[in-house]
C-alpha positions in Angstrom: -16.6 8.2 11.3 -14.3 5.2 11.4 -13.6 3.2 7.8 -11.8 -0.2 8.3 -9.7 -1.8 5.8 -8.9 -5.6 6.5 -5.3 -7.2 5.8 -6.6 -10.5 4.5 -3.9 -13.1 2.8 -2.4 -16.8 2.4 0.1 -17.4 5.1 4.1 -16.1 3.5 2.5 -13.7 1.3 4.1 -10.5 3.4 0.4 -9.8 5.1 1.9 -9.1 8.8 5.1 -7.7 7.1 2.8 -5.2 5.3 0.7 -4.3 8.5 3.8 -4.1 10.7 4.9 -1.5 7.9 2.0 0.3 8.4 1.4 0.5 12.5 5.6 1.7 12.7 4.4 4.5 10.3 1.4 5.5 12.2 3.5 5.2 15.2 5.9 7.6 14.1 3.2 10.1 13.0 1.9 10.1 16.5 3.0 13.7 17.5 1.0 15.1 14.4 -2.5 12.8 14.9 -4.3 11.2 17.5 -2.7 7.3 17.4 -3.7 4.2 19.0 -2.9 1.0 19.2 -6.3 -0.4 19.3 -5.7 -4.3 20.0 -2.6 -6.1 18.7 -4.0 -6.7 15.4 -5.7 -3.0 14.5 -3.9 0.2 13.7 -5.0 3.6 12.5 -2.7 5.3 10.0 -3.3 8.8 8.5 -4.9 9.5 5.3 -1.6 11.4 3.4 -2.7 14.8 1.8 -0.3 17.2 0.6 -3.3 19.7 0.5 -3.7 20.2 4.4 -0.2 20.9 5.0 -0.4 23.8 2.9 -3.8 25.1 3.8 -2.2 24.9 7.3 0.8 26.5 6.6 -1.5 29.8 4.6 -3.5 29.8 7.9 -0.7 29.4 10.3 -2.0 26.9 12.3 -1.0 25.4 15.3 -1.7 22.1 14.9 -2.3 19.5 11.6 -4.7 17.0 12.2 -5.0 14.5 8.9 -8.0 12.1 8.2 -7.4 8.6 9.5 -8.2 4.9 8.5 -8.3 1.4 10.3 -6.1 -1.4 8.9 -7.3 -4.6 10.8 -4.7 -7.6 10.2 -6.8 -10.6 10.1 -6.4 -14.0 10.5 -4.3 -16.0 7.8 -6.8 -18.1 5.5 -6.7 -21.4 4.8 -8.5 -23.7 1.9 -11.6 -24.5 4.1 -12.0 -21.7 5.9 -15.5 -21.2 5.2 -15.7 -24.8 7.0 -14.1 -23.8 10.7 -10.8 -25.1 9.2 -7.8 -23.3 10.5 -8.8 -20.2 11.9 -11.8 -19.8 10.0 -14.1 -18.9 12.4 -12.3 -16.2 13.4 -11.2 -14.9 10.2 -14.8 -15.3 8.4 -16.3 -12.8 11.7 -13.5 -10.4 10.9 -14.1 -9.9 7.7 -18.0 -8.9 8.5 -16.7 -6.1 10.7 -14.2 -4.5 7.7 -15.7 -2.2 5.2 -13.2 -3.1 2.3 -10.6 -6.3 2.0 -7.2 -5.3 1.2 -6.1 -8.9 -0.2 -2.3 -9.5 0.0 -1.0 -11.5 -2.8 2.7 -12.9 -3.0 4.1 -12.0 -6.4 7.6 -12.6 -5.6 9.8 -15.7 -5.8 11.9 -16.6 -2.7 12.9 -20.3 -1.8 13.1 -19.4 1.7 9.9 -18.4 2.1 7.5 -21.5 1.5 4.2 -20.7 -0.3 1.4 -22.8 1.4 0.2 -24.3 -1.6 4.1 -25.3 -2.7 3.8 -22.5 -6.2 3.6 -18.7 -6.8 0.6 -18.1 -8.5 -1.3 -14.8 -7.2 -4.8 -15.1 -9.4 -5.2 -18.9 -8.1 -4.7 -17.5 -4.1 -7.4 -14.7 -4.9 -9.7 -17.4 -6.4 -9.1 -19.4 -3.0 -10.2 -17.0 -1.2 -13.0 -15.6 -2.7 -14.3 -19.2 -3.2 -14.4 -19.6 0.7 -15.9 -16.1 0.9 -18.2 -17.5 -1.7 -19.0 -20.8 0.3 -19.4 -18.6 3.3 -21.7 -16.6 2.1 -24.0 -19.5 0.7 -24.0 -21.1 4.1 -25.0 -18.0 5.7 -28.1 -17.1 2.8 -29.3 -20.7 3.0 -29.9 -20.3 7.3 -31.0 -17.0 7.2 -34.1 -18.3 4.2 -35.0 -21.2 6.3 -35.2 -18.7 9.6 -37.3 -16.3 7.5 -39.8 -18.7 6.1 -42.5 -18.0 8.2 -42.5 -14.6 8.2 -42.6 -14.5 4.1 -45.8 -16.9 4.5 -47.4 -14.2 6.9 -46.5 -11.6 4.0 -44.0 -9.4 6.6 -42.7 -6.9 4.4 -39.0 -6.6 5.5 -38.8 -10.8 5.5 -40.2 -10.7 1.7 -37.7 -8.4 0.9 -35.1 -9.7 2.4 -36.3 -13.3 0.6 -36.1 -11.4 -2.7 -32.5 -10.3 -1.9 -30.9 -13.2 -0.4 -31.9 -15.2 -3.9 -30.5 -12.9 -6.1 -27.1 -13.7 -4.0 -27.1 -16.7 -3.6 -28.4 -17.0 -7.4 -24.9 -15.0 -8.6 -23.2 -16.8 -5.8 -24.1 -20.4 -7.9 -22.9 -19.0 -10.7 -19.3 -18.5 -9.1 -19.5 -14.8 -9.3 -19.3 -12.6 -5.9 -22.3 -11.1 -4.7 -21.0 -7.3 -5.3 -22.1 -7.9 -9.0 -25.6 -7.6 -7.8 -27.0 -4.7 -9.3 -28.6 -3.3 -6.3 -31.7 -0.6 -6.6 -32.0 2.3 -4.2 -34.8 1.4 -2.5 -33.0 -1.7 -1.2 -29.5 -0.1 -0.8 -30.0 -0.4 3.2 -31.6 -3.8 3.5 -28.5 -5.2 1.3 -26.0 -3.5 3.3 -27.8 -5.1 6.3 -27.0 -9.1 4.8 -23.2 -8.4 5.5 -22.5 -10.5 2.8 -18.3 -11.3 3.1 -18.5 -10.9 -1.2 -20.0 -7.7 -1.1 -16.9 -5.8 0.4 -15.1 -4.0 -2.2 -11.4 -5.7 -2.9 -8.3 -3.9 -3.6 -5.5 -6.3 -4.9 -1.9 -5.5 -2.9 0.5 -7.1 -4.9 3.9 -7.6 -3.2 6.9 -7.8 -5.3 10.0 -8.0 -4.7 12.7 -4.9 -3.8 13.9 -4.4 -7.6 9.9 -4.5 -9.0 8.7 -1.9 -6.2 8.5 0.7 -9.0 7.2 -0.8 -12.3 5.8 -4.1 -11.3 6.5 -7.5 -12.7 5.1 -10.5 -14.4 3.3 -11.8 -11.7 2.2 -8.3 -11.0 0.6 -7.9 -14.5 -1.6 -11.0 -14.3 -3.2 -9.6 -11.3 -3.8 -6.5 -12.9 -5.5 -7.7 -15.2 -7.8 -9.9 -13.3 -8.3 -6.6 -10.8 -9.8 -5.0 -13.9 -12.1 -7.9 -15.4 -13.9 -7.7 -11.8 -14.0 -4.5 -11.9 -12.1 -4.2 -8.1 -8.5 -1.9 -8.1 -5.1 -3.5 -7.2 -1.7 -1.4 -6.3 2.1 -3.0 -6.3 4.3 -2.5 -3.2 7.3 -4.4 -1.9 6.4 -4.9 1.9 9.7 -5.7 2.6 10.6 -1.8 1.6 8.1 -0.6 3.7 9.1 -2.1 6.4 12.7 -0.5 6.0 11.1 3.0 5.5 9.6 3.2 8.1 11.8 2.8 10.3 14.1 5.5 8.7 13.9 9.4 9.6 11.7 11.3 7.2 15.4 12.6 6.1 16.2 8.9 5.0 12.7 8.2 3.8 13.4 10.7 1.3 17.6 9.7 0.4 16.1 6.1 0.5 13.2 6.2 -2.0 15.5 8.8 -4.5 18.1 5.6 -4.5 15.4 3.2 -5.1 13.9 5.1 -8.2 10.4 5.5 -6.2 8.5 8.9 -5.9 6.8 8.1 -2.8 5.9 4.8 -0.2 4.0 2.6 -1.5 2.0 2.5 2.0 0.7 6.1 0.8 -0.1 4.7 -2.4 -2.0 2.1 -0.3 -3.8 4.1 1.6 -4.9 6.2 -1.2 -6.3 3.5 -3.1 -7.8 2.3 0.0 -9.5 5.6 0.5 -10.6 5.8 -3.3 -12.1 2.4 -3.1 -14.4 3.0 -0.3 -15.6 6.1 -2.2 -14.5 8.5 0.7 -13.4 12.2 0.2 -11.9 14.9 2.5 -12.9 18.5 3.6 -11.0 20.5 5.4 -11.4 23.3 8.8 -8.4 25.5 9.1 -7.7 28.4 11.1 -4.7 29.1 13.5 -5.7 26.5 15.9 -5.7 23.9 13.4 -5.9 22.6 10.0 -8.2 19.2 10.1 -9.2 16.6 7.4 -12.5 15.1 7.6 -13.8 12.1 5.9 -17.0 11.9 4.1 -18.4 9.2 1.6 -18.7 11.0 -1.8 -22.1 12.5 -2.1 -22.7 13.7 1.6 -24.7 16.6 1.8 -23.7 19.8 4.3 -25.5 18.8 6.9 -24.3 15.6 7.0 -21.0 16.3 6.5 -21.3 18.6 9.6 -22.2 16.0 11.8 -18.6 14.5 11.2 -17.6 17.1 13.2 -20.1 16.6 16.3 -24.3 15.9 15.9 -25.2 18.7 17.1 -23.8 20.6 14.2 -26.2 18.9 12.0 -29.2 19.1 14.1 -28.9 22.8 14.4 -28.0 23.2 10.9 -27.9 26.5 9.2 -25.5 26.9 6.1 -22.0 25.9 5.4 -19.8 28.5 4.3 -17.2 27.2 1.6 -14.1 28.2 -0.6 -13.0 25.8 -3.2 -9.6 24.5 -2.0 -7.5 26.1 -5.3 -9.0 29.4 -4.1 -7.9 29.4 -0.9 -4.3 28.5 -1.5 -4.0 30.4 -5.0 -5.6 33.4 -3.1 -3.8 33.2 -0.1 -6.1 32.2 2.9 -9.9 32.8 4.0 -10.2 36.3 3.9 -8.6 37.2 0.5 -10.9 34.6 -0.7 -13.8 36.1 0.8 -13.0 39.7 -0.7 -12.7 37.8 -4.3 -15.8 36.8 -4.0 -15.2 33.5 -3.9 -16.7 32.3 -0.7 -20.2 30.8 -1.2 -22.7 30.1 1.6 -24.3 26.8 1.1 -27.5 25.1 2.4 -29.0 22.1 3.5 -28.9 20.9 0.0 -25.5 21.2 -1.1 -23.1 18.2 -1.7 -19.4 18.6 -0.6 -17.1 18.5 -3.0 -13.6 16.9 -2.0 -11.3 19.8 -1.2 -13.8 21.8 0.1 -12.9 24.1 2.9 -15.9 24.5 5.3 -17.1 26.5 8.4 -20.6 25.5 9.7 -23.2 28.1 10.8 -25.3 26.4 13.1 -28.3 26.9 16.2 -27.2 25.5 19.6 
């Protein structure tokens, strides 16, 4: 189950800086995961979770194989984008194929480094692009209710539906708003997710700062947060100039590196995290001596479902999952110390994973 994150930014806010970060990181974690390069512009990058290296190292395994995510680095946007101007085209189709926008925004001041629109001033570039999003996204609803027309007349039930959501987007959309503030009912959960509306991907704000505000933030920083919490979307600060020097340091110097610079951790693993949180995804975890392995699940997956992750037919022959609570396992000591505490439970088709939950599947061939 793949989720993709897209890179999106002004040109000179540290965008491909960022994502160059990013692919040298996953590149150097390619003896513990499966890595790939999957075009110029798309990298995977593991998930980091201090939990499956010690479930791993309580069940000896052989092998550590972390949950993964997509980072897509997309065309640089321009002020009419949603028109064909620059490379709109191209950046606009991206964007459809991402689950969740990571928007780069330059918070740092550098006379070297032109800013497109001649000033640093991060909430006006996320207003410039979420207007074109916004135009986008008005063009697209105003085809797509004079292709259904017909259809609506003759009373088709998906088309009428479809009418009735496309209005109450483009009705926010006229307001100025995004079209995620649609309160969406359950019913038409699917059909919504089928519009691919650019607004309705979830945003998480990246600000980069520069080297000396890595830790705490800055000005610039602030003003975005604050904007990040009226909408309602989640924003993290990182210098991508750091994270390009960490990773191309030995997890020895990662380590001297970030103690010098005050920082408990990369800021790409910060990233990630809130990349993770954002899309509502949570991990379980398989261990035994062959390996220990995250999976990622959307919050809410039932057993069966979660199953599947691992291969269909594990949820087509479904029996019950077998599950110990992650802080029993490792407080406990492994599988079968948990199992003669008691605290192995054996779950059925109904139960919803929790995140940390380590799982083995019982199921018909």
């Amino acid at each position: 189950m793949g989720f993709r994150m897209g890179i999106v930014g002004l040109p000179n806010v540290g965008k491909s800086t960022l994502f160059n970060a990013l692919t040298r990181t996953a590149a150097a974690q390619a003896a513990n995961f499966p890595f790939c390069t999957i075009e110029p512009n798309v990298g995977e990058v593991a998930v980091p979770d201090a939990r499956l290296d010690r479930l791993a190292a309580i069940a000896k395994s052989k092998q550590v194989i972390p949950t993964r995510m997509t980072f897509v680095d997309i065309a640089g946007l321009v002020k009419g984008a949603s028109k064909g101007e620059g490379l709109g085209n191209q950046f606009l189709a991206n964007i459809r194929e991402v689950d969740a926008i990571a928007h780069v925004l330059r918070c740092f001041e550098d006379g070297d480094v032109t800013h497109v629109e001649g000033r640093v001033d991060p909430v006006a570039d996320a207003a410039t692009i979420e207007t074109e999003l916004m135009l986008a996204d008005l063009e697209s609803i105003e085809k797509r209710l004079q292709n259904i027309v017909r259809k609506v007349r003759g009373g088709d039930k998906e088309a009428v539906q479809q009418e009735r959501l496309l209005n109450a987007a483009r009705a926010v959309l006229e307001e100025g708003r995004p079209a995620r503030v649609v309160e969406v009912e359950a019913e038409d959960a699917k059909a919504w997710r089928m519009l691919q509306l650019l607004t309705t991907k979830p945003v998480l704000y990246v600000c980069n700062v520069e080297e000396e505000a890595a830790g705490a933030g800055n000005a610039q920083s602030a003003r975005v947060a604050e904007m990040a919490a009226a909408e309602g979307n989640s924003h993290v600060v990182i210098s991508a100039r750091i994270e390009e020097e960490i990773s191309q340091l030995e997890p020895e110097e990662q380590e001297m590196f970030l103690s010098e610079m005050g920082l408990e951790e990369p800021g790409l693993d910060r990233l990630i995290r809130a990349g993770y949180a954002l899309l509502h995804l949570q991990t379980y975890f398989t261990v035994g001596p062959k390996e220990a392995r995250a999976w990622t699940i959307p919050a809410g997956t039932l057993a069966p479902q979660a199953a599947g992750v691992i291969h269909g037919d594990f949820e087509k022959g479904f029996i019950r999952a077998e599950t110990i609570a992650y802080e029993d396992f490792v407080t406990l000591g492994g599988e079968q110390a948990a199992k003669d505490a008691g605290k192995m439970r054996a779950e059925g088709k109904a139960y919803t994973v929790k995140d940390g939950d380590v799982l083995h599947f019982l199921f018909n061939t």
